[in-house]
TIDO-46644 format. One record per residue (C-alpha): z, y, x. Coordinates in Angstrom, 2 decimals, padded with zeros to 5 digits, always signed. Example, Ala and Ser with C-alpha at 12.3 -4.5 7.8 and 13.67 -1.06 7.14 Angstrom:
residues 2
(node (+007.80,-004.50,+012.30))
(node (+007.14,-001.06,+013.67))
end
This chain:
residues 461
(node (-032.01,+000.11,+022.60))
(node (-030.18,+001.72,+025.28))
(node (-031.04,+001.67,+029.07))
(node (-029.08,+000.14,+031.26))
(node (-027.72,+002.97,+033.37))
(node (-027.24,+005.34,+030.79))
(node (-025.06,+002.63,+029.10))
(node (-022.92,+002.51,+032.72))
(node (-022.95,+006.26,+032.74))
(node (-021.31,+006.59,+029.29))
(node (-018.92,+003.96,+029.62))
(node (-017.57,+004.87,+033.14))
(node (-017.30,+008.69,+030.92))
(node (-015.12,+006.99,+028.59))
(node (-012.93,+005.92,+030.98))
(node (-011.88,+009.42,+032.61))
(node (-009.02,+010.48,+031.22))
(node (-007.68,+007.36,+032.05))
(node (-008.50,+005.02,+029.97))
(node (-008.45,+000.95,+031.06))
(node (-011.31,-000.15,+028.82))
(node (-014.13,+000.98,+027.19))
(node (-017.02,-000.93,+024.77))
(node (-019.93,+000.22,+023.38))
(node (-021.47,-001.64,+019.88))
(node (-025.26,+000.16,+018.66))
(node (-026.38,-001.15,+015.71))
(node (-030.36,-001.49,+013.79))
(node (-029.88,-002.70,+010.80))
(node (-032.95,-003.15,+007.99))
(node (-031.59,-003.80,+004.61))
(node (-033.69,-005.00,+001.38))
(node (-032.37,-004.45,-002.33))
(node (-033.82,-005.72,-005.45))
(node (-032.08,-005.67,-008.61))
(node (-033.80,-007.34,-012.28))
(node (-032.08,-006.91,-016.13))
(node (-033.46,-008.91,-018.39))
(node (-036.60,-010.44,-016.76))
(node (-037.93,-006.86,-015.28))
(node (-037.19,-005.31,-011.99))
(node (-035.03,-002.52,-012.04))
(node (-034.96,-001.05,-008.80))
(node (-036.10,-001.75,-005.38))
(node (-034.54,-000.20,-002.45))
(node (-034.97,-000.90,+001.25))
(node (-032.80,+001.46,+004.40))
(node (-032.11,+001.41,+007.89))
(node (-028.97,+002.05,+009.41))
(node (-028.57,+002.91,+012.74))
(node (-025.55,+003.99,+015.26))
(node (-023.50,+003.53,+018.26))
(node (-019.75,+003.23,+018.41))
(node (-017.47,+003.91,+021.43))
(node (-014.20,+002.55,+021.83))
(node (-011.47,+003.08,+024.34))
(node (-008.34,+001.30,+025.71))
(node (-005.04,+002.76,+027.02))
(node (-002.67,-000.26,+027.13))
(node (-002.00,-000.57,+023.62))
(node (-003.58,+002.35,+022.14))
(node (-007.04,+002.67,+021.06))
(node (-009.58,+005.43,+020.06))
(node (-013.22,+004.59,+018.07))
(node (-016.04,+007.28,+017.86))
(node (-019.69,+006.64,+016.78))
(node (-022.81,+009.10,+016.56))
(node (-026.07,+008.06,+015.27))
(node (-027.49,+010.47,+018.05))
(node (-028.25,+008.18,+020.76))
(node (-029.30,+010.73,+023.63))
(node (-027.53,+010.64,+027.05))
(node (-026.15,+014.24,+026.12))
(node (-025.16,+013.22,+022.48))
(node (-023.51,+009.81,+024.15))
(node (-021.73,+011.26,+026.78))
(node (-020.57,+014.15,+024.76))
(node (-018.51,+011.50,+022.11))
(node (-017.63,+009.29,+024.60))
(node (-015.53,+012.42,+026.01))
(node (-014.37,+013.58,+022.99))
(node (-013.27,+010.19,+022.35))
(node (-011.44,+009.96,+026.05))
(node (-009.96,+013.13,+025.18))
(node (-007.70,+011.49,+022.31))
(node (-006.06,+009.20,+025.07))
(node (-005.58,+011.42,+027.84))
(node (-006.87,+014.96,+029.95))
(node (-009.36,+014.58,+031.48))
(node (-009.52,+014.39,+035.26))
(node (-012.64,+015.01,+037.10))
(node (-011.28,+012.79,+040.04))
(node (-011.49,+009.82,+037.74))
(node (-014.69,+007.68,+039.00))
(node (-015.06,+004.34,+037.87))
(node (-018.23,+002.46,+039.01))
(node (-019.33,+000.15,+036.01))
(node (-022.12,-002.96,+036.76))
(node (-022.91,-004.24,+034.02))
(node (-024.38,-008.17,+033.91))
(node (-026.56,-009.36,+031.29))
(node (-025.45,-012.35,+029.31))
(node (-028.33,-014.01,+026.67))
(node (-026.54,-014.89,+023.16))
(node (-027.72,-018.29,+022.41))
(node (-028.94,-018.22,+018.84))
(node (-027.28,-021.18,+017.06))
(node (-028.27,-020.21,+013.52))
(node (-032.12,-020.97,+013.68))
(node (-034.13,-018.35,+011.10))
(node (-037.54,-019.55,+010.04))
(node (-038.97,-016.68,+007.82))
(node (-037.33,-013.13,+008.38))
(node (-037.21,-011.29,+005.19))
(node (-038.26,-008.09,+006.20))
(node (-041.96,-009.56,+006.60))
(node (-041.78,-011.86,+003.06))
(node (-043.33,-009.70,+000.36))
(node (-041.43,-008.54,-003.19))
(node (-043.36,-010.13,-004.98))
(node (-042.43,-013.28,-003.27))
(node (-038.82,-012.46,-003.60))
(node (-038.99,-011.60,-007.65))
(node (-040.88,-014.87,-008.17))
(node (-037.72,-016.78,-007.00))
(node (-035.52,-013.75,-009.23))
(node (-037.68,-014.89,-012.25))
(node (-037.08,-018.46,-011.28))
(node (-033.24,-017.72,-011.67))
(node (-033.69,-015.76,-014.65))
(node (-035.76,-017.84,-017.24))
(node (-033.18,-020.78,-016.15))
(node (-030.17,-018.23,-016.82))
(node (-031.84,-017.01,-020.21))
(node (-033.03,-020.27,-021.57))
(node (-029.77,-022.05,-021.02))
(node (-028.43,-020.92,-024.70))
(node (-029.09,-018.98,-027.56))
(node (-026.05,-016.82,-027.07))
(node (-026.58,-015.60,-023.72))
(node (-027.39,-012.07,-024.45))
(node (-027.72,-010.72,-020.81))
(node (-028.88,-012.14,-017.09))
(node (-028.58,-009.57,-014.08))
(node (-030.32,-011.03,-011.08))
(node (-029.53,-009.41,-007.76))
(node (-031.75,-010.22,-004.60))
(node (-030.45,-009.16,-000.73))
(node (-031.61,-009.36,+002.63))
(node (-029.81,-007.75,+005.72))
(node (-031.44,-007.49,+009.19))
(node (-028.87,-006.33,+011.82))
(node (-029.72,-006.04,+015.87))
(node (-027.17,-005.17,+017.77))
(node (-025.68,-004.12,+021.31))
(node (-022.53,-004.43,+022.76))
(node (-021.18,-003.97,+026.35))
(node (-017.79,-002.62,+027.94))
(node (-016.20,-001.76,+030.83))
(node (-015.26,-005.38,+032.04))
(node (-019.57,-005.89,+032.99))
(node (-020.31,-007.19,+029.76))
(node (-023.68,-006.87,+028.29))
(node (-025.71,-008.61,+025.24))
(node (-027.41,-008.65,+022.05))
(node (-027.33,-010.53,+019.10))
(node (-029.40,-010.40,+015.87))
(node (-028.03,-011.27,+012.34))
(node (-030.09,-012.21,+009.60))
(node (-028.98,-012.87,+005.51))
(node (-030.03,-013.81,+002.35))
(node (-028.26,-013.79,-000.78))
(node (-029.01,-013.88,-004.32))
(node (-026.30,-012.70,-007.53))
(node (-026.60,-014.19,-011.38))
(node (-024.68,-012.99,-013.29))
(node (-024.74,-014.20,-016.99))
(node (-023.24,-012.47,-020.35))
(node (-023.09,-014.62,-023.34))
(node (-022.34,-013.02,-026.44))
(node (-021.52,-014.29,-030.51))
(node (-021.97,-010.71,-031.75))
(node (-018.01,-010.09,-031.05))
(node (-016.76,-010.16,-027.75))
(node (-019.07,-011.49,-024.43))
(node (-017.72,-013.65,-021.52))
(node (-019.42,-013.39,-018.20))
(node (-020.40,-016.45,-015.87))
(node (-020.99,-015.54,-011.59))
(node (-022.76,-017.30,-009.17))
(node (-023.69,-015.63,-005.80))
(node (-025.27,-018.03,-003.27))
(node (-025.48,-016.79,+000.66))
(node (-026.83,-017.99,+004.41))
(node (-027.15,-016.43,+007.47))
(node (-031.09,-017.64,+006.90))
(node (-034.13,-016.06,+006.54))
(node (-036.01,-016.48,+003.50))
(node (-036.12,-020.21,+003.71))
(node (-032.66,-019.57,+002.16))
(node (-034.78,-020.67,-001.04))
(node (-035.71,-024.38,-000.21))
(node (-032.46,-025.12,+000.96))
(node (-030.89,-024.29,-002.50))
(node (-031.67,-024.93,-006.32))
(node (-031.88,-021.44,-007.45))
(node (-032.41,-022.01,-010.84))
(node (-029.53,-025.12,-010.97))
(node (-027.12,-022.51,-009.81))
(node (-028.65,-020.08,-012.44))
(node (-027.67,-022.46,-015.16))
(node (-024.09,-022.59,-014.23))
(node (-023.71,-019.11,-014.14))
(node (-024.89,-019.53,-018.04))
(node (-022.66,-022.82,-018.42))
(node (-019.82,-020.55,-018.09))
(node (-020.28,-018.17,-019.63))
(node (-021.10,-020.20,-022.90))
(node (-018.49,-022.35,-022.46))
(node (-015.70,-019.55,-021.96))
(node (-016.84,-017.88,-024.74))
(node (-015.66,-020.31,-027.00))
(node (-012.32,-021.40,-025.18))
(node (-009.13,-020.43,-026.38))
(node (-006.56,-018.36,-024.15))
(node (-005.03,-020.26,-021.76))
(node (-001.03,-021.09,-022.67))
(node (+001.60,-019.71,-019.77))
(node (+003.95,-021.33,-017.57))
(node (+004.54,-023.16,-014.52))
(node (+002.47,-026.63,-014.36))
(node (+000.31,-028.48,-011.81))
(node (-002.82,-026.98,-010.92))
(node (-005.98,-028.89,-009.88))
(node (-008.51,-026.27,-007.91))
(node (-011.54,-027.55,-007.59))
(node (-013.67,-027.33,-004.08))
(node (-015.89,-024.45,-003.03))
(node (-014.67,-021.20,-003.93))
(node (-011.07,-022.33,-004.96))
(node (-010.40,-021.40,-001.04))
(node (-010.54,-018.02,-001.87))
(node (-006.63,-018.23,-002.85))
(node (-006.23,-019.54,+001.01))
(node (-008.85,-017.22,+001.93))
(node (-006.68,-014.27,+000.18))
(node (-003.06,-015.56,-000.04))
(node (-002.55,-017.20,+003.58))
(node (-005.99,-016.05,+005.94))
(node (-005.43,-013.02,+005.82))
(node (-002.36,-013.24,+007.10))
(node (-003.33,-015.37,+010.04))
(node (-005.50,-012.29,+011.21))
(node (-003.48,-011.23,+014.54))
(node (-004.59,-007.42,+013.02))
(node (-001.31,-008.71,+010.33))
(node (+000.62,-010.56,+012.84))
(node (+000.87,-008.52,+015.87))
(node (+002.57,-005.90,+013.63))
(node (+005.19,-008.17,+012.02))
(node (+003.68,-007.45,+009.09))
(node (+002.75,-011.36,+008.17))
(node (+004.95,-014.55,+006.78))
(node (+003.34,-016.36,+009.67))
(node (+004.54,-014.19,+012.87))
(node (+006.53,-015.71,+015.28))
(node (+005.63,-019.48,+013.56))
(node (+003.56,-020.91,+015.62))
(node (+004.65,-024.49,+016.09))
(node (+006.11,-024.72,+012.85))
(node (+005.82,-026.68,+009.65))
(node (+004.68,-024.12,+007.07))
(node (+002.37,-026.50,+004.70))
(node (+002.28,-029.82,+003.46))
(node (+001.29,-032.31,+005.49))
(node (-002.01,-032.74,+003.19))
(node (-002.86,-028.94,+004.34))
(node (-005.52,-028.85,+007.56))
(node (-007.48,-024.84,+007.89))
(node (-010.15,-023.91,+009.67))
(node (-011.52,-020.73,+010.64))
(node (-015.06,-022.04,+012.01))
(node (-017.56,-019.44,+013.25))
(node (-020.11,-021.94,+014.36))
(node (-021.08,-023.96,+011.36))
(node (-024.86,-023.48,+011.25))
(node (-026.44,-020.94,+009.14))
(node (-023.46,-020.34,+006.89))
(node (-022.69,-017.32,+005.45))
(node (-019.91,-015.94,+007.21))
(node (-021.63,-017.35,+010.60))
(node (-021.48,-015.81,+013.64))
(node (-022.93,-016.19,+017.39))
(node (-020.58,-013.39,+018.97))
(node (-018.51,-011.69,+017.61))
(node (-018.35,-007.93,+017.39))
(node (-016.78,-007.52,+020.79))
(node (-019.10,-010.26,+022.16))
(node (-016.83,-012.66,+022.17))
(node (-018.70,-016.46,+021.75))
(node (-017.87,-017.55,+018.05))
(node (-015.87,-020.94,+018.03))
(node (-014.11,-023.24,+015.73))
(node (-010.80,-022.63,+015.34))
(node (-007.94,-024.65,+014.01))
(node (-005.09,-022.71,+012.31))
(node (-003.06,-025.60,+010.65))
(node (-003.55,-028.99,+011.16))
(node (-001.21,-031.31,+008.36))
(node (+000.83,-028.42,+008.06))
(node (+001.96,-026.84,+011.16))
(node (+000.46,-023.41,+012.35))
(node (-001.42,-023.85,+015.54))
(node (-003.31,-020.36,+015.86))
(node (-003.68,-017.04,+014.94))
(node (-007.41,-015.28,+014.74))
(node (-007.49,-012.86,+017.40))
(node (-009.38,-009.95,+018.30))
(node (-009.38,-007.95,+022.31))
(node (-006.68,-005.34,+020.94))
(node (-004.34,-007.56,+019.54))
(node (-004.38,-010.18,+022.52))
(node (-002.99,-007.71,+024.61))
(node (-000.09,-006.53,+021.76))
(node (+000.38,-010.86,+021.65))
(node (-000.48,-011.71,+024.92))
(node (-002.65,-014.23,+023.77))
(node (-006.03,-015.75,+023.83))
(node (-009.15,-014.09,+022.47))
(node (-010.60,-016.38,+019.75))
(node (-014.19,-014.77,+018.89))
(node (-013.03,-013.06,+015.17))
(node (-013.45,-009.44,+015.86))
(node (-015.77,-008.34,+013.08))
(node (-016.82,-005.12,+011.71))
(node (-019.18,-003.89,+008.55))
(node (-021.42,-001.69,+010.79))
(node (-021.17,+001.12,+013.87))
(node (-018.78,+002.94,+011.81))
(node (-015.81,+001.40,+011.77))
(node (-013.99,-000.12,+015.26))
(node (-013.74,-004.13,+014.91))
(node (-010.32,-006.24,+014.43))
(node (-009.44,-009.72,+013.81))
(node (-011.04,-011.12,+010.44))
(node (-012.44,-014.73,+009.08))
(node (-015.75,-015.96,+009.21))
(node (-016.14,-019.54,+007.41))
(node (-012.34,-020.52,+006.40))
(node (-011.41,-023.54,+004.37))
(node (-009.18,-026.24,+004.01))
(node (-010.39,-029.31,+005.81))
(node (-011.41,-032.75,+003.31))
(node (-008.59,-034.90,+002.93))
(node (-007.98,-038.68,+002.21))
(node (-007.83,-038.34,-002.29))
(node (-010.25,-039.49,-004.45))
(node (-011.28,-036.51,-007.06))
(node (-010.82,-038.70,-009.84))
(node (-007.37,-040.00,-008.74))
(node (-006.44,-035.82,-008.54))
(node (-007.28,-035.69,-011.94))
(node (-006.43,-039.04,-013.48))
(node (-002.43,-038.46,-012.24))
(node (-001.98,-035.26,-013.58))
(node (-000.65,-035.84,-016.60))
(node (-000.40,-032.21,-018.30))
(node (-001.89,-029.03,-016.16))
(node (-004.32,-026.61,-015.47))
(node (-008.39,-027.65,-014.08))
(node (-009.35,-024.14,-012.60))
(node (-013.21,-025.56,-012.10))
(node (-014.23,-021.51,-010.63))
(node (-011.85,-019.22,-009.39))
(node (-012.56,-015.42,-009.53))
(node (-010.97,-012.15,-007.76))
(node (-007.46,-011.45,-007.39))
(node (-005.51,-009.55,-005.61))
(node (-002.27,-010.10,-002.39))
(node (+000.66,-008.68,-000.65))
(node (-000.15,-009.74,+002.99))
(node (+003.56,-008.99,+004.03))
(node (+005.08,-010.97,+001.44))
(node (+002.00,-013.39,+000.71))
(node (+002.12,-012.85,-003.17))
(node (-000.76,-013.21,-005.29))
(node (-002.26,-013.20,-008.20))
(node (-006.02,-014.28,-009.22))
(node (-008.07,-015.17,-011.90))
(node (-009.57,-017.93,-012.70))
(node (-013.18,-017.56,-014.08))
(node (-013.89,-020.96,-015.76))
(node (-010.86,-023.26,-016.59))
(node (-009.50,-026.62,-018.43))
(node (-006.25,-027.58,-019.79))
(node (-005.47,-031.55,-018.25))
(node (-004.19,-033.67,-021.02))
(node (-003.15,-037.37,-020.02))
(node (-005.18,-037.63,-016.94))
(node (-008.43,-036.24,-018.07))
(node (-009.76,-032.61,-018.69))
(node (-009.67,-031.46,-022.03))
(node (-010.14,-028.19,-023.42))
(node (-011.77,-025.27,-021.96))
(node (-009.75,-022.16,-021.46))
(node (-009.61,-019.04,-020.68))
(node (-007.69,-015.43,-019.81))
(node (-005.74,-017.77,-017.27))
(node (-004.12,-016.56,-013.72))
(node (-002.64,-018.21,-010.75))
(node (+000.40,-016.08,-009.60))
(node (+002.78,-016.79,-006.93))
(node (+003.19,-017.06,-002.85))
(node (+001.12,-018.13,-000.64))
(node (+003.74,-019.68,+002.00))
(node (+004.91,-021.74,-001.55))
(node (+001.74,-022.91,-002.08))
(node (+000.49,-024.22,+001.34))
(node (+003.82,-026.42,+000.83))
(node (+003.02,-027.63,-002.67))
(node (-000.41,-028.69,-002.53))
(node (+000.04,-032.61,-002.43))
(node (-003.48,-034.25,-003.42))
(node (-006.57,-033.34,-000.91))
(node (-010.03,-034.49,-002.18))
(node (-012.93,-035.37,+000.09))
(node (-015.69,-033.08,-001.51))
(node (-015.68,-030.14,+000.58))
(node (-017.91,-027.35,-000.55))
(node (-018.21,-023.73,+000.47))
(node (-018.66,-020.63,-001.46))
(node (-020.04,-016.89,-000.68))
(node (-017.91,-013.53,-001.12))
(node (-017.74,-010.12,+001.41))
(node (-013.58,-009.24,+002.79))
(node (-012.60,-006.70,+002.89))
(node (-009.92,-005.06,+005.22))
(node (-009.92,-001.84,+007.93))
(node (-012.60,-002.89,+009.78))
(node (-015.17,-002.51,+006.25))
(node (-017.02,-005.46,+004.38))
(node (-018.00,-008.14,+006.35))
(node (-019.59,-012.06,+005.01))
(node (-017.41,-014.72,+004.64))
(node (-017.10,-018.09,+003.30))
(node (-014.64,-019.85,+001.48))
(node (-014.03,-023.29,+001.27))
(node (-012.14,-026.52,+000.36))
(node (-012.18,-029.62,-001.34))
(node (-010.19,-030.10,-004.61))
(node (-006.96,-029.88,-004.00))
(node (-003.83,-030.35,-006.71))
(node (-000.34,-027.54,-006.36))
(node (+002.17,-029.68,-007.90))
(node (+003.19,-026.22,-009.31))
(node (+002.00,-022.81,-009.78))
(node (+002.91,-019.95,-012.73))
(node (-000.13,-019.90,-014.53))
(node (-000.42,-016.29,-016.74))
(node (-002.36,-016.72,-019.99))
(node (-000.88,-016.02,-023.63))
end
């Protein structure tokens, strides 16, 4: 790591072309890769990554530079360079930067930290999911087992005296399952994630979630195409929040909303859900996978409420856009690594349990769609229009779920669909996925319990 005063000297550098604030973020990051086809390992790869980024304020403009050079002469030369974009420089320009110390207080305990657990540790437990992938059915023809660890340390201080680490640890493990009748093949997906250490492993059933991964993929194999139309839609819990995730967090992110360019600007206070509908953006749930203890700007992750029964309450918020909003920081600035400057994103976002009983959800729906695992998809964040697939699904006949199908897609608006969800279940469950946006990749979960959209256009055939 950096020492103190050379991290004052380079900040105070930033800052003299007249810039009003100034952050550095240095990241060491140790990541593990091991991939298995079919019961062997395929490749093994392990890296380090390692940088320093330097960002500068001018009112509302903003300039981001990184090196992986971290000498004083390499340092002060970008942070320049960087000051250079906002301003000339003026040798006049002094400012005298103390820096105090603050200690991150680690609220996701790790126990075993990958880095020192051997491979062959690791492919034990990617056997484990394998053989109970493989020996599910007859007809599944392929199982891809992905193992990943990441290690990051980092750094981060600024011009307002602001100085601290933080260390990030996570585990996560990828089946994938193809089952196959010699014609076509249908693939099932299950990717479980923590912000743990190894121990990641005794606090799941790897080989349970193996076997659904397989379940799936049998059982879609042999469904029929999904009929189209509009109809009521029961999503069941986990990652069914990715459609709030997709069609409606992202554009709570103040990085959409201090631009206009979200359905939600200029709402807050306003009914724009059902009463039924309570989010959550909640940083501080313990060792889940989009966990955080500071954000990327240092910021003190908290839990924060964005609609509660139906009327917007917050925005996530980031340092830049607080001063475009004039609002409150809310501890959501996230980034994938050094290279990219930080904005507003999620970190564990679902839809809070309601007051319906599953079986009720199901039992008064008299003709629909059960989407039991949602997939990928894709959304307008202007207009809120989406459209995603759904991986493993059921046609509802009288009450009860009937056939499998599959081929089917959810498409419409996200602002229409926070106002037609009317049935809530109680079983809240979170699932694993990496966002994407401007500021790279970063972890996140997505969550809910079932909930029922007394309509959505389902595409099938």
């Amino acid at each position: 790591m950096l020492s103190k005063i050379l991290i004052e000297e380079v900040l105070s550098k930033a800052l003299c072309t007249g810039g009003d604030f100034s952050e550095i973020f240095l990241e060491d990051t140790v990541k593990n890769n091991i991939s298995m086809v079919d019961g062997r390992v395929d490749n093994s790869v392990s890296g380090r990554e390692f940088g320093i980024g330097i960002r500068i304020f001018k009112g509302l403009n903003s300039v981001y530079a990184y090196t992986n050079d971290a000498s004083r002469e390499s340092l002060l030369e970008t942070a320049c360079k960087a000051a250079q974009a906002v301003g000339s420089i003026n040798n006049d320009i002094c400012i005298d930067i103390n820096l105090t110390e603050r200690i991150c207080s680690n609220i996701h305990p790790i126990l075993y930290v990958p880095s020192t657990v051997s491979n062959l540790k690791k492919v034990v437990e990617m056997k484990k999911a394998y053989t109970a992938a493989k020996n599910y059915s007859s007809e599944i023809a392929q199982v891809t087992i992905n193992y990943v660890d990441v290690d990051q340390k980092v750094l981060i201080a600024n011009s307002e005296g602001l100085l601290t680490n933080d260390r990030r640890i996570r585990t996560r493990a990828f089946i994938e399952a193809v089952a196959s009748n010699g014609l076509e093949n249908q693939m099932g997906y299950q990717g479980p994630g923590r912000k743990m250490g190894f121990e990641m492993f005794d606090a799941i059933n790897i080989e349970e979630i193996a076997r659904q991964a397989s379940k799936t993929a049998v059982t879609m194999l042999h469904a029929p195409i999904c009929p189209a139309g509009k109809m009521p839609v029961v999503i069941d819990n986990a990652f069914g929040g990715v459609i709030f995730h997709e069609a409606c967090g992202h554009a709570l992110e103040a990085a959409a909303v201090a631009k206009g360019n979200s359905v939600f600007a200029g709402k807050l206070g306003e009914k724009i859900a059902s009463d039924k509908v309570t989010a959550i953006d909640d940083g501080i749930m313990p060792n889940l996978w989009g966990s955080i203890n500071i954000d990327d700007e240092g910021t003190p992750a908290k839990r924060n409420v964005l609609i509660k029964n139906g009327i917007l309450k917050g925005y996530m918020i980031d340092k830049l856009n607080s001063r475009r909003m004039n609002m409150e920081i809310t501890g959501s600035s996230r980034r994938e690594s050094y290279k990219f400057a930080p904005t507003s994103r999620m970190t564990n976002t679902f839809i809070a349990p309601g007051n319906d009983d599953e079986n009720d959800i199901i039992a008064t729906t008299q003709q629909g769609l059960y989407a039991k695992q949602m997939g990928g998809g894709s959304v307008n964040p202007v207009t809120g229009e989406f459209n995603f697939a759904v991986v493993e699904g059921y046609l509802i006949k009288n009450g009860k779920i009937d056939t499998p199908v599959r081929g089917a897609t959810l498409i419409g608006k996200g602002a229409d669909i926070l106002f037609n969800i009317d049935m809530v279940g109680k079983n809240l469950q979170h699932g694993q996925g990496m966002c994407g946006a401007s500021s790279g990749n970063v972890p996140t979960n997505v969550g809910q319990p079932m909930i029922r959209v007394s309509e959505i256009t389902v595409g099938g055939r």
